[in-house]
N, C-alpha and C positions, 0 to 999 in steps of 0.2 A: 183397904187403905190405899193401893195404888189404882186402884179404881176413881177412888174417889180426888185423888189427885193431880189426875186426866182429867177429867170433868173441872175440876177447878181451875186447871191452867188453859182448856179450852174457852172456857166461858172469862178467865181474863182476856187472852186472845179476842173473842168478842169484841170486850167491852172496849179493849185499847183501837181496833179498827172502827167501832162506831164511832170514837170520839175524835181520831183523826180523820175520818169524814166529813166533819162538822167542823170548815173552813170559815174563820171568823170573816163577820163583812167589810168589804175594801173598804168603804164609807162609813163615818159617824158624825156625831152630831157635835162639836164643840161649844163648849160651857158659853155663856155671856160672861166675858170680861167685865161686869159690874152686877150690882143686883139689877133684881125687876125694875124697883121702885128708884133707883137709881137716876134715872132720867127726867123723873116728875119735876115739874108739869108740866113738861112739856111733851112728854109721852108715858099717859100713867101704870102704871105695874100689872094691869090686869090683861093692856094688850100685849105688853110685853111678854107674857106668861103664854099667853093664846101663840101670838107669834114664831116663838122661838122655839115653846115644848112640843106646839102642835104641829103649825104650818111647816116649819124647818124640819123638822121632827120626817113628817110626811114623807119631803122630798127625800129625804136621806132614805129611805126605807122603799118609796118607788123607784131609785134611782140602782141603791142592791140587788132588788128584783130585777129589774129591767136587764142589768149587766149583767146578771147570773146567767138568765135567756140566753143569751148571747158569747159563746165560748170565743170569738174574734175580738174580745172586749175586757178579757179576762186581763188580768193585773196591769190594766190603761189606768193614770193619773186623772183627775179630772180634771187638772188644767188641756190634758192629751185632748178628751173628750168635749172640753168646752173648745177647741180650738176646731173642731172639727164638727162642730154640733149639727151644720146641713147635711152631712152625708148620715147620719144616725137615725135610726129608727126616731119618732117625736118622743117620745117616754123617755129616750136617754137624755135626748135635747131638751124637754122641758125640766127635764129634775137634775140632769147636771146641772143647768144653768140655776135652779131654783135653789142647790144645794151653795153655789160659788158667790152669787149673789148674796146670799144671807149673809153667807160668812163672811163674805166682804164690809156688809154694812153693819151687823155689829161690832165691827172694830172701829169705822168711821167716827162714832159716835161716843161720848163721854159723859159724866156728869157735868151741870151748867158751869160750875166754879173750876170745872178743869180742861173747858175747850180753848179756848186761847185763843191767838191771831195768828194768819198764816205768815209762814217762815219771811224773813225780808227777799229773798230768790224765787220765792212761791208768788208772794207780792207783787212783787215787781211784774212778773210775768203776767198776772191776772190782768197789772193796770192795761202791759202793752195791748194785749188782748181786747179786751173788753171797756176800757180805762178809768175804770174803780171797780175796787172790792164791789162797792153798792150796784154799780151796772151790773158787773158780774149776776149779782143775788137775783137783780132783776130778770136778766137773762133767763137763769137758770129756772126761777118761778117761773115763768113763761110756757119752755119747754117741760114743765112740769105738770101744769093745768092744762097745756094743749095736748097730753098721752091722751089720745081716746081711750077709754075701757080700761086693763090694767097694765100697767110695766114698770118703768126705770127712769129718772134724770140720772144724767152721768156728768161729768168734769174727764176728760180725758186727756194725755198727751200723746199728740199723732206720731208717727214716724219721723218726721221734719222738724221735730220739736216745739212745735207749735201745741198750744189746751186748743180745746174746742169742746163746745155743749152739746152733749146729742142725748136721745130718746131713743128707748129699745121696749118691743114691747111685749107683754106676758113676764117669762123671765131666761131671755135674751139679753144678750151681752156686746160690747165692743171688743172682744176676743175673739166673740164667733165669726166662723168665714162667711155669715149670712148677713152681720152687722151693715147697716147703709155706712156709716162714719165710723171707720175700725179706729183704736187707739189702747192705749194701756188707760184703766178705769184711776183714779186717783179719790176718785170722792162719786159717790152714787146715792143716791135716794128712790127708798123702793115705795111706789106710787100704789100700788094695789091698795084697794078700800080696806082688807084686815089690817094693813098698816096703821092707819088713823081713825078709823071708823066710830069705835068706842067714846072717843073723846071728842072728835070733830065731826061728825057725823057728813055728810056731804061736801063740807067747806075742806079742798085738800089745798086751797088759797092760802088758810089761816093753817093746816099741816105744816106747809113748804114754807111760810113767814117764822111759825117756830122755831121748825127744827135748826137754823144757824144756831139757836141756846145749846146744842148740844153735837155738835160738827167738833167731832176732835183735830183739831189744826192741826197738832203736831203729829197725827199720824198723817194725816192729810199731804203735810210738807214733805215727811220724810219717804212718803210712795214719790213725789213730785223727782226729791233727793235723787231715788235710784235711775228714775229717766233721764239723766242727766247724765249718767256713767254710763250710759248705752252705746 
């Protein structure tokens, strides 16, 4: 009997160090704020499914790996990481930024009946900029179709307060210290052919004409918001 009670309290002993061995990962994947089909049609349910469970999926899981590698990397944020992305190994630098990205742009984004118009502060600011909402679109379509291969449009606000349009590309960001036109991201569209592919097939013209049906403003305004209290 007291034999056998050693043996059982060793073998819990075991099981309780294996299982605090097994350090849950820094990184996950956060849900879509709406369904798949949610955005139809103007981005149908199936790339969304592709996108988010797989592609996002992915990075979050390359991105674990990578940091685990790396014990000078251990409990870093990923903003920490996306701030520093030039000096990182590429695998951190691609898959943080591919993780913050995401997450970024599924929240930009709404169902058509619930994107809205940007804030009258947000507005204004675009005119002086740009001087219409509509130049803006234009703009931004521009540096959109001109990403060679894959990456990002962005809407940023600089330092100086001033938005400005910029292109980043793979999945690089206006945070990183590698960025050409650094700024806080406010609104991004991710240009990679899985993005649109399914539905649009080569035309990322008629993508980027879209997707304003599904540009949530008012989150939009309210990132605008926080630059402002800076």
């Amino acid at each position: 009997m007291f034999q056998s009670t050693i043996f059982g309290v060793a073998a819990l002993c075991v099981a309780t160090s294996a299982v605090a061995q097994v350090a849950p990962a820094p990184f996950s994947l956060p849900p879509l704020p709406y369904a798949a089909a949610a955005l139809e049609p103007v981005i149908d349910a199936q790339t969304m499914t592709l996108h988010h469970d797989r592609h996002h999926q992915a990075y979050v899981d390359a991105l674990n790996k990578a940091v685990a590698a790396d014990p000078a990397l251990k409990g870093q944020s990923l903003d920490a990481l996306v701030a520093k992305a030039g000096t990182l190994p590429v695998a951190v630098r691609n898959n943080a930024g591919g993780h913050w990205n995401h997450s970024f742009f599924w929240k930009t984004m709404a169902p058509p009946a619930q994107a809205g118009q940007p804030s009258p502060a947000l507005a204004a600011a675009i005119d002086r900029q740009f001087g219409s909402l509509a130049a803006f679109k234009a703009a931004f379509k521009e540096a959109g179709t001109k990403r060679f291969g894959s990456g990002w449009v962005w809407l940023v606000a600089k330092a100086d307060g001033t938005l400005a349009i910029t292109s980043t590309p793979n999945q690089d960001n206006p945070l990183m210290d590698v960025a050409e036109v650094k700024g806080t991201p406010i609104l991004g569209n991710d240009v990679w052919e899985h993005a649109y592919y399914l539905k649009y097939q080569n035309r990322r013209a008629d993508y980027l004409d879209g997707w304003w049906q599904v540009v949530d403003w008012k989150t939009v305004s309210d990132r605008y918001a926080v630059t402002l209290t800076r």
